[in-house]
Every structure is written in C-alpha cells, then in structure tokens.
C-alpha angles and dihedrals in degrees: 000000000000116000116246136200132199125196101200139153121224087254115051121113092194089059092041080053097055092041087053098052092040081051084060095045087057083246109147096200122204092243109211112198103216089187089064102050122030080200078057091054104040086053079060103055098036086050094052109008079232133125109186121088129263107050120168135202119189095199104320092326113109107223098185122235134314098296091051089046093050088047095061090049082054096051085048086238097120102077089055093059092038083061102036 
C-alpha cells in the first residue's frame, strides 16, 4: 500500500473529512500539523504550491485536498493509488 501523507491543522473540518474516508479505506496516514511547525508549513507549500489544509500526497503524487481526494473515490480511482 502507497504511503500517504496529510498536511492538516486541529480544526479543519475538511481534514477531519479525508482522515475519515482514508479511515474507511483502512489507510493510516502519517498526519502533519501545519499550525505547530512553520517548516512544517513551508514543506507544504513547496510540496503542493498550495496554501489551504488539508493537502495529500499518495506517494509523491499530490492528490489535492479533501474534494480531489473524494472524487477520485467517486471515480473509483482511489483504491488503485492506494495500492500503486
């Protein structure tokens, strides 16, 4: 299974959200607080030239946020990079 990784902040509904449906998908992702470490933070942004939370990577592939990662559940793309 594909390592993922998921830049979030303790507040976010939207991060709460993706951990929720990679929960689902039996994914333990490695969860990176962005509010607790601006190097945190910059890796972020130089990762995925984005500034909003959360941000996922399927390997070192950027996925997007929470709406990019539940369209491709929709798609039924997402079991195929979870497993790449």
């Amino acid at each position: 299974m594909s390592q993922v990784t998921v830049y979030t902040t303790q507040h976010c509904p939207y991060c709460l959200s993706a951990k929720s449906l990679l929960a689902r998908k039996g994914v333990t992702a490695i969860e990176i607080d962005v509010e607790t470490s601006p190097q945190r933070l910059a890796e972020m942004l130089q990762r995925s030239q984005r500034r909003t939370v959360p941000q996922i990577f399927i390997g070192d592939r950027h996925v997007g946020g929470f709406d990019d990662l539940a369209s491709l559940d929709r798609k039924g793309e997402l079991d195929a990079l979870l497993q790449a």
